[in-house]
C-alpha positions, 0 to 999 in steps of 0.5 A: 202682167199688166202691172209688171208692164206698167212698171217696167214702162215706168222704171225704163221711162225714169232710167232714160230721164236720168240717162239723158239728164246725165249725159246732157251733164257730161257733154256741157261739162267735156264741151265748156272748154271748147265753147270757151275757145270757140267764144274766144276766137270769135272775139280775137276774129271779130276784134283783134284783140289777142287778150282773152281769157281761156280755160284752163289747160288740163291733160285731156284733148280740151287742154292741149287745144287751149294750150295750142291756142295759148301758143298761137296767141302769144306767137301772134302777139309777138309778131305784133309786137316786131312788127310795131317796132319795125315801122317805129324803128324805120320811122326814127331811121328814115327821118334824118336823111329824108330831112336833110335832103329836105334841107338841101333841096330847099337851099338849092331852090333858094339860091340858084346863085350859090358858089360852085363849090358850096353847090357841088358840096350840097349836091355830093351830100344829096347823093350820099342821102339817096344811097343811104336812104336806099338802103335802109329802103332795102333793108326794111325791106328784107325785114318786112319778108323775113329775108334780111341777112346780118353781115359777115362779122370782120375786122373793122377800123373802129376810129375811122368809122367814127370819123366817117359818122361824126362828119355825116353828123356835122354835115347834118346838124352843123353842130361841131363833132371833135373826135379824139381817136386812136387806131382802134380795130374791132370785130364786128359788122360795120353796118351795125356799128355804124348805126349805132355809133350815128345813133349815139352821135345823133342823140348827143348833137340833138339833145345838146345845147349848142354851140358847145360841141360834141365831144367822141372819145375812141381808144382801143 
């Protein structure tokens, strides 16, 4: 009996070293993943950076908490990504009618003395900067909190709202703008296309050489 005991004690000694050995084998392999995740979020917390690596997503619980998370980084990288061309796309924007009010700020201050006419037309192009540039305040704006609203599609007189930005051009740059236009209706939203119609007429007037003019073709 005594020596069945010592065998016993020694057969339960050995199965239990085994046992633990192997479950603590079990759990470092089932928990690697989340050790990987848990290091990987750590460093997205700590750095910023959304490039880390993860481990690879396989069908159990680990594997759809890295995919979850994989998701969640390239939403969050995404975002970064709006957000970046947001404040690039205001700056481009914002830069022009803040110069020309600079501009003509500048003329008025350096001669109290000009002509009525010249001064009312300085003072009528300042009002048209502010109210553009309160717009795109206004719309920058309900970018920044998801709240901006894209205008109604309708029918817009495409010649006339070239004519409208090339003289908003020429005003600016003093570059000559010729437009040959035509009675041209599209459908479309006439903020947009006068954006991108001032935006293609910006580039030509400052990437040109002056004084040869800017020529804009419109035809149905």
């Amino acid at each position: 009996l005594d020596a069945l005991r010592w065998l016993i004690l020694g057969v339960v000694v050995v199965v239990a070293g085994l046992g633990a050995l192997a479950g603590w084998l079990i759990a470092r392999r089932a928990t690697r993943p989340l050790v990987q995740l848990t290091d990987a979020a750590e460093h997205v917390a700590s750095t910023g950076s959304l490039d880390v690596a993860l481990p690879e997503a396989g069908d159990d619980e680990p594997g759809r908490l890295s995919r979850a998370f994989a998701t969640m980084l390239a939403a969050l990288g995404q975002s970064r990504a709006q957000q970046q061309q947001l404040v690039q796309d205001a700056g481009h924007e914002l830069r022009t009618p803040l110069t020309s009010l600079r501009t003509n700020v500048e003329t008025l201050q350096r001669h109290p003395d000009l002509p009525p006419p010249t001064r009312e037309a300085i003072l009528a192009d300042l009002e048209t900067e502010t109210r553009e540039l309160g717009s795109l305040v206004d719309e920058l704006g309900q970018l920044a909190t998801d709240t901006y609203a894209d205008e109604p599609e309708q029918a817009v007189a495409l010649d006339q709202l070239v004519e409208r930005v090339a003289a908003r051009v020429r005003r600016r740059t003093g570059r000559t703008v010729v437009v040959t236009r035509q009675p041209t209706t599209v459908i479309g939203r006439p903020r947009d296309l006068s954006r991108a119609v001032g935006n293609l007429i910006d580039n030509a007037a400052k990437f040109s050489d002056a004084p040869s003019p800017v020529e804009v073709s419109v035809a149905h």
